[in-house]
PDB file of the backbone (N, CA, C, O) and the ligand in Angstrom, with CONECT records:
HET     ZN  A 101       1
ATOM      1  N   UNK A   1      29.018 229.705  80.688  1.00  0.00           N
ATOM      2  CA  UNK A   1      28.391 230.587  81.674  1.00  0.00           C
ATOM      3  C   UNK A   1      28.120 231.952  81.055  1.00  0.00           C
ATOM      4  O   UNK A   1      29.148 232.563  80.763  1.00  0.00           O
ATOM      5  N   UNK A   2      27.006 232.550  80.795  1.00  0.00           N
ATOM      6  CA  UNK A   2      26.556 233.733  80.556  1.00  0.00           C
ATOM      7  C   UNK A   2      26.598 234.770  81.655  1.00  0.00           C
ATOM      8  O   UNK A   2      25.603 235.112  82.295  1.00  0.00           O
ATOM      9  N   UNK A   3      27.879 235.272  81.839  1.00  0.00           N
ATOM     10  CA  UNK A   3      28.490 236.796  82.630  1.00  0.00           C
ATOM     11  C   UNK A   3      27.457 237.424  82.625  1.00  0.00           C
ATOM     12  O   UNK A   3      26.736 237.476  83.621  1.00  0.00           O
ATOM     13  N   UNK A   4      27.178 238.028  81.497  1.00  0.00           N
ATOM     14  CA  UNK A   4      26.136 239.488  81.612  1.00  0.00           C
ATOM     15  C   UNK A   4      24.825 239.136  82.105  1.00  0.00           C
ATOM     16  O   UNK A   4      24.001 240.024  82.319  1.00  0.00           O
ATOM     17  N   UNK A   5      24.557 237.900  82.306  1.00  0.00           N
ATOM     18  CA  UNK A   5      23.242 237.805  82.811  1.00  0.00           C
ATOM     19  C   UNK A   5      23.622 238.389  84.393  1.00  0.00           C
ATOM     20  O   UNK A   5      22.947 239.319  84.835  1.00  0.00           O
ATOM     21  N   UNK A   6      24.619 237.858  85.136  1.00  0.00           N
ATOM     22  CA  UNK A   6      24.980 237.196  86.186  1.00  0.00           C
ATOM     23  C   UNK A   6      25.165 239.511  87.059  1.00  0.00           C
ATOM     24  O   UNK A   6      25.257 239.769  88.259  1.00  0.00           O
ATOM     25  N   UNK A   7      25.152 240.457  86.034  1.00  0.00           N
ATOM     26  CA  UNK A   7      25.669 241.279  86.039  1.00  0.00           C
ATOM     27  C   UNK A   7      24.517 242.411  86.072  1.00  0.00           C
ATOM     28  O   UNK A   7      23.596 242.348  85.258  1.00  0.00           O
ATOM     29  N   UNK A   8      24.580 243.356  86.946  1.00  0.00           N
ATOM     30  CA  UNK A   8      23.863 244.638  86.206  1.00  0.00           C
ATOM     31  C   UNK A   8      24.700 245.315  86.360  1.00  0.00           C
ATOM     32  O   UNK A   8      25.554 245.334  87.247  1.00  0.00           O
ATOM     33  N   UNK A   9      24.424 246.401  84.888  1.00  0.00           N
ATOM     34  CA  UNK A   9      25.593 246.898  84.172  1.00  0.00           C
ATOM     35  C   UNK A   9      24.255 248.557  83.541  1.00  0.00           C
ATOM     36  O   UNK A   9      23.236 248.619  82.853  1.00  0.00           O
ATOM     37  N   UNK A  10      25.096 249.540  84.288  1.00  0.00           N
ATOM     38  CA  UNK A  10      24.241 250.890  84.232  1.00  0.00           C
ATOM     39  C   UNK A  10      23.889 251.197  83.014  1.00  0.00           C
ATOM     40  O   UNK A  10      24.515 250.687  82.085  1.00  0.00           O
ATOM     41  N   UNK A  11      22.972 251.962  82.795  1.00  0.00           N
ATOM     42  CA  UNK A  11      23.366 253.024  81.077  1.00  0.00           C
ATOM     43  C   UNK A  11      24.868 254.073  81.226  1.00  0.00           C
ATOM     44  O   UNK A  11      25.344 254.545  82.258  1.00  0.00           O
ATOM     45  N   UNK A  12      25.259 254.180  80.096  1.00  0.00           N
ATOM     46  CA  UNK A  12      26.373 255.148  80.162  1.00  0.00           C
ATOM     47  C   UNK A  12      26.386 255.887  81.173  1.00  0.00           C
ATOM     48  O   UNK A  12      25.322 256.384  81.542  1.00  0.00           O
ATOM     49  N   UNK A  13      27.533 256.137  81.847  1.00  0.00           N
ATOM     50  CA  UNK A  13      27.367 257.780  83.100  1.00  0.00           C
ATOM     51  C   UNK A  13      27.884 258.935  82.037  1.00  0.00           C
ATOM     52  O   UNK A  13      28.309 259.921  82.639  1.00  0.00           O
ATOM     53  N   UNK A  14      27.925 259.004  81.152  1.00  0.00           N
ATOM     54  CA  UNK A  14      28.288 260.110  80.080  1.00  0.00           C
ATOM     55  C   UNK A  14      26.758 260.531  79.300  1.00  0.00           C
ATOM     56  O   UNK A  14      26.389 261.704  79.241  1.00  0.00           O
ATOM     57  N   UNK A  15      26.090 259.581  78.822  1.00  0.00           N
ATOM     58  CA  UNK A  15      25.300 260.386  77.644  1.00  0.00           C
ATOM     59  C   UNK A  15      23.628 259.233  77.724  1.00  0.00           C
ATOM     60  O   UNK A  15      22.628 259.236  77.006  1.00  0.00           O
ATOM     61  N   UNK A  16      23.979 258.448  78.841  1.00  0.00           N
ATOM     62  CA  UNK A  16      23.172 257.173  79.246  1.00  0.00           C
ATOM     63  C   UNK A  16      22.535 256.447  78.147  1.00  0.00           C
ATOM     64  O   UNK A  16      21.334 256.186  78.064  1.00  0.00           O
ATOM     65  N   UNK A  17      23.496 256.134  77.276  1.00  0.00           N
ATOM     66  CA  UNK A  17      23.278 255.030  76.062  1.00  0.00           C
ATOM     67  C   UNK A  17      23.479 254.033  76.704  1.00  0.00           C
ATOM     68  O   UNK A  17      23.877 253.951  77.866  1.00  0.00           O
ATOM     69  N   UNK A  18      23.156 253.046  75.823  1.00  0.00           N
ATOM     70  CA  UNK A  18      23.643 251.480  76.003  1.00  0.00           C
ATOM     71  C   UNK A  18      24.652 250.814  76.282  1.00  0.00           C
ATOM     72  O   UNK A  18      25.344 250.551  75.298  1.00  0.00           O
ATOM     73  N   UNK A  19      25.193 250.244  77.727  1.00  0.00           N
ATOM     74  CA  UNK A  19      26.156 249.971  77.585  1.00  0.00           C
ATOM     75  C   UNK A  19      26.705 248.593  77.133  1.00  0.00           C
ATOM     76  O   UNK A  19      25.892 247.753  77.519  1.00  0.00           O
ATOM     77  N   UNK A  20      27.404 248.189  76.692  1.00  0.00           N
ATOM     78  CA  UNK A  20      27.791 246.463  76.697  1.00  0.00           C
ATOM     79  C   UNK A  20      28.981 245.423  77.455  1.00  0.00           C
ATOM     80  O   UNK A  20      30.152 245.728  77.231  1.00  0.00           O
ATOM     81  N   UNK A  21      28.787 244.513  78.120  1.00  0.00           N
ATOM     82  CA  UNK A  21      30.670 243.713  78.425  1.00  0.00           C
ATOM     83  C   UNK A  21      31.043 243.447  77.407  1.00  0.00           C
ATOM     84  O   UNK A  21      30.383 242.771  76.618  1.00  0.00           O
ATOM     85  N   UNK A  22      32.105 243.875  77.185  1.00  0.00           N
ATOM     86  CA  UNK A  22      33.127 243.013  75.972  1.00  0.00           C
ATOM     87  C   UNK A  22      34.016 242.521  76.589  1.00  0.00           C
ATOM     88  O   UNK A  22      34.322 242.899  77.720  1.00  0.00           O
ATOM     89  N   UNK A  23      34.735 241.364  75.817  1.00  0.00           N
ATOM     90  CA  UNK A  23      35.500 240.688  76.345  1.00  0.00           C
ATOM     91  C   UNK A  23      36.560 240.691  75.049  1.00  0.00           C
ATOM     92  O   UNK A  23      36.290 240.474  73.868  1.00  0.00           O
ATOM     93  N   UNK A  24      37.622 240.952  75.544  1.00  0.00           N
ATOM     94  CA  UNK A  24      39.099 241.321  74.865  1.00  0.00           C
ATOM     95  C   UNK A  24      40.535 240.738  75.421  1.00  0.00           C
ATOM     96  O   UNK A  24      41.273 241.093  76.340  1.00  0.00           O
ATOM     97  N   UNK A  25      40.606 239.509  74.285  1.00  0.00           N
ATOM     98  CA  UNK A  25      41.901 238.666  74.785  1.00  0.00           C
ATOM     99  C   UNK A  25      41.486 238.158  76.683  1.00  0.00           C
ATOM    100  O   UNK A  25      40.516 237.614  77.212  1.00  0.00           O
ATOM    101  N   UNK A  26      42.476 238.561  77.064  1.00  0.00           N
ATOM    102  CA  UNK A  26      42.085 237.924  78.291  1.00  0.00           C
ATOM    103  C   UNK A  26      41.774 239.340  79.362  1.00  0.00           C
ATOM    104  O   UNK A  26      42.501 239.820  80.232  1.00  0.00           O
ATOM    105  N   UNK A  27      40.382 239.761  78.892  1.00  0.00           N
ATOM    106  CA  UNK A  27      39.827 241.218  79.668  1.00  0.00           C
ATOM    107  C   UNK A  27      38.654 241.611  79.165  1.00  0.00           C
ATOM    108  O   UNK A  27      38.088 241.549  78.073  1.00  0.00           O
ATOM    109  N   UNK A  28      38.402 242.082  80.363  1.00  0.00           N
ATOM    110  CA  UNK A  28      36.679 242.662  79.633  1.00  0.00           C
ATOM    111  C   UNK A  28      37.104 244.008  80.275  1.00  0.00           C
ATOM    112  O   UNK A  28      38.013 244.281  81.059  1.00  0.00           O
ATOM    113  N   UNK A  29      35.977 244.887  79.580  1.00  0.00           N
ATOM    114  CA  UNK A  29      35.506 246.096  79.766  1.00  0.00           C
ATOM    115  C   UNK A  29      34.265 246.103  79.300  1.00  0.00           C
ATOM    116  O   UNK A  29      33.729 245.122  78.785  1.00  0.00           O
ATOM    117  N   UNK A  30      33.549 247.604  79.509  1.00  0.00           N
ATOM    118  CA  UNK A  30      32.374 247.926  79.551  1.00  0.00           C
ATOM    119  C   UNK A  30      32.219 249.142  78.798  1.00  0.00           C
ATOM    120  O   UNK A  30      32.362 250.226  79.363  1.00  0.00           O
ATOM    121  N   UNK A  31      31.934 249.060  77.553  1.00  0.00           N
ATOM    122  CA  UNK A  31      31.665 250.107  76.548  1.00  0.00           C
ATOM    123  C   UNK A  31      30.250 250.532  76.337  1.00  0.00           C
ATOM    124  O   UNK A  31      29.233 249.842  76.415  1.00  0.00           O
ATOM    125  N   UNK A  32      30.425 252.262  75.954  1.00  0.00           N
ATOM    126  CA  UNK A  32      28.683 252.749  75.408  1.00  0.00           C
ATOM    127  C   UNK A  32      28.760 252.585  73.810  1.00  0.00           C
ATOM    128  O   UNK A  32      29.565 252.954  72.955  1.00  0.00           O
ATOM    129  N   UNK A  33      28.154 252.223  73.802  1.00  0.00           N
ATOM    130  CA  UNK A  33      27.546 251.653  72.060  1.00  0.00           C
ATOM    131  C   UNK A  33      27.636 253.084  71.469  1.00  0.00           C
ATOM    132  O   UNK A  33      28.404 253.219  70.516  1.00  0.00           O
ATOM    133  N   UNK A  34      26.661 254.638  72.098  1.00  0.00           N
ATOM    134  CA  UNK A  34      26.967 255.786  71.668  1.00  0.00           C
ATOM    135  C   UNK A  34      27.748 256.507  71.892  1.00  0.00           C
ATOM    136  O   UNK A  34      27.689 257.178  70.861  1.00  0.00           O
ATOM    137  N   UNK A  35      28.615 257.010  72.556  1.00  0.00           N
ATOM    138  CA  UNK A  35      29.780 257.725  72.868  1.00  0.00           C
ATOM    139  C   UNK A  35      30.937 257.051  72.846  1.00  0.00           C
ATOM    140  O   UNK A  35      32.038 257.600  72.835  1.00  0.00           O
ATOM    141  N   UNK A  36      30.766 255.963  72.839  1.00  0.00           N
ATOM    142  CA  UNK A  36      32.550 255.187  72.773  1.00  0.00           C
ATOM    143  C   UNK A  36      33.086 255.013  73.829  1.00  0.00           C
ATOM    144  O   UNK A  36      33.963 254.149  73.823  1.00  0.00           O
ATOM    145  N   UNK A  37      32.817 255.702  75.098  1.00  0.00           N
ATOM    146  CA  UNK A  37      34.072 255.845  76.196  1.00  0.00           C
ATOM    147  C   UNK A  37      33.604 254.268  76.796  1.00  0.00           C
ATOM    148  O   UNK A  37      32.529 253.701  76.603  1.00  0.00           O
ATOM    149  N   UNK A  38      34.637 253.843  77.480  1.00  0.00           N
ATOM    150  CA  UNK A  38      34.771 253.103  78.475  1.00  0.00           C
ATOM    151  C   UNK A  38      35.172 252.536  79.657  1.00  0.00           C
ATOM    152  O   UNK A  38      35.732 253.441  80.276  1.00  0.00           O
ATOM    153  N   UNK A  39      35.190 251.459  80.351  1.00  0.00           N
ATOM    154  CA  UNK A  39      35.970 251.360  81.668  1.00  0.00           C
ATOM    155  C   UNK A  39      37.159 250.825  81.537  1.00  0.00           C
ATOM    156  O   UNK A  39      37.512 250.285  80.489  1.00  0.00           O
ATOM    157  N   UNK A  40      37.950 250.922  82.649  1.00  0.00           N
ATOM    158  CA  UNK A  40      39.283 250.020  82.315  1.00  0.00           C
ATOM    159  C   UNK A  40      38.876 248.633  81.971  1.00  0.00           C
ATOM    160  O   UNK A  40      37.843 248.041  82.285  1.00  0.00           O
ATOM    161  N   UNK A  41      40.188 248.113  81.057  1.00  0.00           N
ATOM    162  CA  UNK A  41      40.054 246.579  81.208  1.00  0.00           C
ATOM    163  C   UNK A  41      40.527 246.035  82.795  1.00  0.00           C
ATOM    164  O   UNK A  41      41.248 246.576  83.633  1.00  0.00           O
ATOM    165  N   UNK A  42      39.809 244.761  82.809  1.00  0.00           N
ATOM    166  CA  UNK A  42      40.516 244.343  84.021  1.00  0.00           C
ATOM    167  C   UNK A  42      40.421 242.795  83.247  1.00  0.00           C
ATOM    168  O   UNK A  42      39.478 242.283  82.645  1.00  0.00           O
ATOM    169  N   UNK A  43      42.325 242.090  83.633  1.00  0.00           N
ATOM    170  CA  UNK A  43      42.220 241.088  82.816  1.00  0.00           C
ATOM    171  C   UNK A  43      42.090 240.020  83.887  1.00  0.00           C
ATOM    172  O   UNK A  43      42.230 240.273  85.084  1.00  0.00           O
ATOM    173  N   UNK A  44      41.815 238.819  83.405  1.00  0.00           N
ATOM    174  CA  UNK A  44      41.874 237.602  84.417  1.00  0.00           C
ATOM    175  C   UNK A  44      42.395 236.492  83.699  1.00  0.00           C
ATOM    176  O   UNK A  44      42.295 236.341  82.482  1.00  0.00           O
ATOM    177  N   UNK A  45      43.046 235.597  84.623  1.00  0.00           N
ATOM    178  CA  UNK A  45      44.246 234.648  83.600  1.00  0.00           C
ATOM    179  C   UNK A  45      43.280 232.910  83.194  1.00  0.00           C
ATOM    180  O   UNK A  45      43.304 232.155  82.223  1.00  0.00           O
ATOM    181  N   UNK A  46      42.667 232.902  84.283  1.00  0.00           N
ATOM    182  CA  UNK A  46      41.910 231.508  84.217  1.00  0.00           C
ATOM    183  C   UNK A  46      40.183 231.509  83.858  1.00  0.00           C
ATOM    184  O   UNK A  46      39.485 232.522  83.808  1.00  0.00           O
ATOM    185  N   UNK A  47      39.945 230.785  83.740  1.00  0.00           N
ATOM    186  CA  UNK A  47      38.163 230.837  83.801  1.00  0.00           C
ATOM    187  C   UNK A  47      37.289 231.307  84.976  1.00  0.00           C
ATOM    188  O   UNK A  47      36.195 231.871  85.006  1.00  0.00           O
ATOM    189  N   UNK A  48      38.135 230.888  85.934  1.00  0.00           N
ATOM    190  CA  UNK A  48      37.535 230.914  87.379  1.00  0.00           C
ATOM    191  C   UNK A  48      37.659 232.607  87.703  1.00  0.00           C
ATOM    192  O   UNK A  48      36.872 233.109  88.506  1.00  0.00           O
ATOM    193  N   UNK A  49      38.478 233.263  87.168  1.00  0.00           N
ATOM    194  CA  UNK A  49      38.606 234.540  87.564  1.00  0.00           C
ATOM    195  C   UNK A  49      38.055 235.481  86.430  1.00  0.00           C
ATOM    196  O   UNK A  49      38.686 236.516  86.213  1.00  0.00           O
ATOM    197  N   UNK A  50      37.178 235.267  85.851  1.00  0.00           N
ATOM    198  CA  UNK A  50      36.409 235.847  84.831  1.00  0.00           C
ATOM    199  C   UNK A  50      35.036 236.046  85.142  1.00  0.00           C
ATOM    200  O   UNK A  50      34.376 236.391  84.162  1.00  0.00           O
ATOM    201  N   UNK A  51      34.447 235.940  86.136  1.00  0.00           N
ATOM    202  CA  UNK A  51      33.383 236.675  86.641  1.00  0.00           C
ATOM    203  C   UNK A  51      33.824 237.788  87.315  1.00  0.00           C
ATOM    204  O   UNK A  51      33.383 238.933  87.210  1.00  0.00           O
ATOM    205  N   UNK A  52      34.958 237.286  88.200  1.00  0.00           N
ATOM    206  CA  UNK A  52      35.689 238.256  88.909  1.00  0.00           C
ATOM    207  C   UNK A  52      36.340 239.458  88.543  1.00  0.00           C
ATOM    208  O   UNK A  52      36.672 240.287  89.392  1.00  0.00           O
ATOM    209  N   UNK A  53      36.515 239.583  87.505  1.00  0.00           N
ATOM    210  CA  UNK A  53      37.069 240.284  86.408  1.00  0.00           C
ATOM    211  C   UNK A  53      36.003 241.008  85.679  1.00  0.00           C
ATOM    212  O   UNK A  53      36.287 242.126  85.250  1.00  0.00           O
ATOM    213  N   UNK A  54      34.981 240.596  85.506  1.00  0.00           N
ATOM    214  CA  UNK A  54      33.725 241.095  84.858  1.00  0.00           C
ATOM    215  C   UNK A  54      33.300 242.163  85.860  1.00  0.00           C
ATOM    216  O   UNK A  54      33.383 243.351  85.551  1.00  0.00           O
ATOM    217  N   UNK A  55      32.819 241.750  87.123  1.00  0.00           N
ATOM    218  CA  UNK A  55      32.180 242.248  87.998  1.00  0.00           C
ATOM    219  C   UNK A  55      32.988 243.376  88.439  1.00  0.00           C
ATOM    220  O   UNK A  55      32.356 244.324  88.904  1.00  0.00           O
ATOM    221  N   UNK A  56      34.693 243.498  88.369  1.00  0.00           N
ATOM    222  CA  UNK A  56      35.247 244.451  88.880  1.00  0.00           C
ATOM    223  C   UNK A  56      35.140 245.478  88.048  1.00  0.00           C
ATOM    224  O   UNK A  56      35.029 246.615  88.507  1.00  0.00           O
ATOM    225  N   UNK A  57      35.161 245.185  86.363  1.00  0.00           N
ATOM    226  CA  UNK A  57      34.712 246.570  85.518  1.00  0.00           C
ATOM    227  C   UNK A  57      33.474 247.338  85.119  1.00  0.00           C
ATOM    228  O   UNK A  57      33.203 248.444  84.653  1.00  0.00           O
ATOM    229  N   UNK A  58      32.791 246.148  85.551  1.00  0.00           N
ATOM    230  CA  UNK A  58      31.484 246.926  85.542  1.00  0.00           C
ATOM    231  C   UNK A  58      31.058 247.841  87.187  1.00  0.00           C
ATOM    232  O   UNK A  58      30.392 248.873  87.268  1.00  0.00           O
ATOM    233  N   UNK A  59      31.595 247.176  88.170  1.00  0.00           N
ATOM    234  CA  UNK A  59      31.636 248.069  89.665  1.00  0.00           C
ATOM    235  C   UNK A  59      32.516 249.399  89.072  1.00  0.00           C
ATOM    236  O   UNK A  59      32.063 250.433  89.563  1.00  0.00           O
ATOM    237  N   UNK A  60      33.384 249.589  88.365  1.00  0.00           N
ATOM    238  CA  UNK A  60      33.891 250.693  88.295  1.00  0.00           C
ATOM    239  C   UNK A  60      33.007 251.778  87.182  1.00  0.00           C
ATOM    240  O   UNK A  60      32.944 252.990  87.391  1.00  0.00           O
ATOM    241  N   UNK A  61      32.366 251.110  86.003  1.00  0.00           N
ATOM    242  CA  UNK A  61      31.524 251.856  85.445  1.00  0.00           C
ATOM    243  C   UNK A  61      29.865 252.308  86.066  1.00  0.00           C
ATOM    244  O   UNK A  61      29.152 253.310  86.104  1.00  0.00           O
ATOM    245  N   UNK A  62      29.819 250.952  86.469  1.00  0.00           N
ATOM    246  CA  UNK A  62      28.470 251.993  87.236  1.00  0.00           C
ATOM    247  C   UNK A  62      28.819 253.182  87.937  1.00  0.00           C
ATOM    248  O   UNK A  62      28.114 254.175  87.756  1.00  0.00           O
ATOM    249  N   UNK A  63      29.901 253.247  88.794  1.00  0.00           N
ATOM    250  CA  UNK A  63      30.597 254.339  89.697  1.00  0.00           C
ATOM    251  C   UNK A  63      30.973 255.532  88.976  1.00  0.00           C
ATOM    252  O   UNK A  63      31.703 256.447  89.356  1.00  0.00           O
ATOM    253  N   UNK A  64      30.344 255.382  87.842  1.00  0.00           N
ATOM    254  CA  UNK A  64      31.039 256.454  86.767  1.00  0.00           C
ATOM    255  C   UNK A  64      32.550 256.959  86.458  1.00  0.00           C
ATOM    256  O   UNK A  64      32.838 258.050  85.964  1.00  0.00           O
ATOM    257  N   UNK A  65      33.502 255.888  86.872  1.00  0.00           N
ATOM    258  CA  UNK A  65      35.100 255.728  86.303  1.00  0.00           C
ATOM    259  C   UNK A  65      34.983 255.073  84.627  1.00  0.00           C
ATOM    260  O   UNK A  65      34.811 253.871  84.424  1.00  0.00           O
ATOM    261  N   UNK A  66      35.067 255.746  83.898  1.00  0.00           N
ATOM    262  CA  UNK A  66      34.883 255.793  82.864  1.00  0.00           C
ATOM    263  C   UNK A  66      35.641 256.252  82.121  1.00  0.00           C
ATOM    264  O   UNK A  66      35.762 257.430  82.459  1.00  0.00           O
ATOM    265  N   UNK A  67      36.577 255.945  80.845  1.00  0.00           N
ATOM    266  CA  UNK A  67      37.537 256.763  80.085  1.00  0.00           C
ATOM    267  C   UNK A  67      36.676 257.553  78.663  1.00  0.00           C
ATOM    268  O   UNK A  67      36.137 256.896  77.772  1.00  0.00           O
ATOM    269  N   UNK A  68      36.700 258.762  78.704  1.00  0.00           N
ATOM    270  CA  UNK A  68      36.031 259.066  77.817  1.00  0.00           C
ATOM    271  C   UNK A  68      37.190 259.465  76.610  1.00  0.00           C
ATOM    272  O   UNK A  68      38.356 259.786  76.842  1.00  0.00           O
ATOM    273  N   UNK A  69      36.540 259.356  75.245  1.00  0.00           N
ATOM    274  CA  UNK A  69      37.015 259.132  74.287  1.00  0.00           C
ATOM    275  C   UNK A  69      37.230 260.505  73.446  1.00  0.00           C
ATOM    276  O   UNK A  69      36.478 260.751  72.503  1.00  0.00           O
ATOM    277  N   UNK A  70      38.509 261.591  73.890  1.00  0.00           N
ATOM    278  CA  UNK A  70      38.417 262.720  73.305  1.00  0.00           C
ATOM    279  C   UNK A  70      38.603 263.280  72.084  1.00  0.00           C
ATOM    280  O   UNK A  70      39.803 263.551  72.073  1.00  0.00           O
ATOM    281  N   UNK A  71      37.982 263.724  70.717  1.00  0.00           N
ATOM    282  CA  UNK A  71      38.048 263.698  69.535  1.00  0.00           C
ATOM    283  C   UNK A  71      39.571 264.200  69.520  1.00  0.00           C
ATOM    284  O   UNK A  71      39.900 264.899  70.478  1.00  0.00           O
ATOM    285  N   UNK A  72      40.420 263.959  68.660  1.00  0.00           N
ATOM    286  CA  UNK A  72      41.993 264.401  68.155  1.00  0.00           C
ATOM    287  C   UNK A  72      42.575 264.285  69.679  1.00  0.00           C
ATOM    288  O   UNK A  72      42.933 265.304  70.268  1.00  0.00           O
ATOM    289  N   UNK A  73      42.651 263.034  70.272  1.00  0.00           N
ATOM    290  CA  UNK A  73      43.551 263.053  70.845  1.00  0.00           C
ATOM    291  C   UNK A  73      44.213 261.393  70.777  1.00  0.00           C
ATOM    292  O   UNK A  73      45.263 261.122  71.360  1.00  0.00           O
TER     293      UNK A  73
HETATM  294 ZN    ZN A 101      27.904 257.042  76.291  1.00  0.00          ZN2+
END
């Protein structure tokens, strides 16, 4: 099943680059290709809960909840 089709997913709310889903161990988030920052992970344990899981981090990045990535910290 192709998630990101299934998904719209904003430009950055920081610098409105590109954003992408990644998927990490058992979690996705939603990273900007140019600034780095991103959304929380949100993990899901089965297959079935991996849209569900998709859709909840990208609802939080469009909303502009976003961790931004502060140089030296
Ligand atoms: Zn950005």
């Amino acid at each position: 099943m192709d998630i990101e089709s299934q998904l719209v997913i904003y430009d950055c709310p920081k610098c409105e680059g590109a954003a992408l889903l990644e998927e990490e161990g058992n979690s996705y988030y939603v990273t900007c290709m140019d600034c780095g920052c991103h959304s929380v992970n949100v993990n899901f344990k089965t297959d079935d809960e991996r849209l569900d899981a998709a859709r909840r981090t990208v609802e939080l990045w469009n909303k502009g909840k976003v961790i931004k990535l502060e140089p030296g910290e």
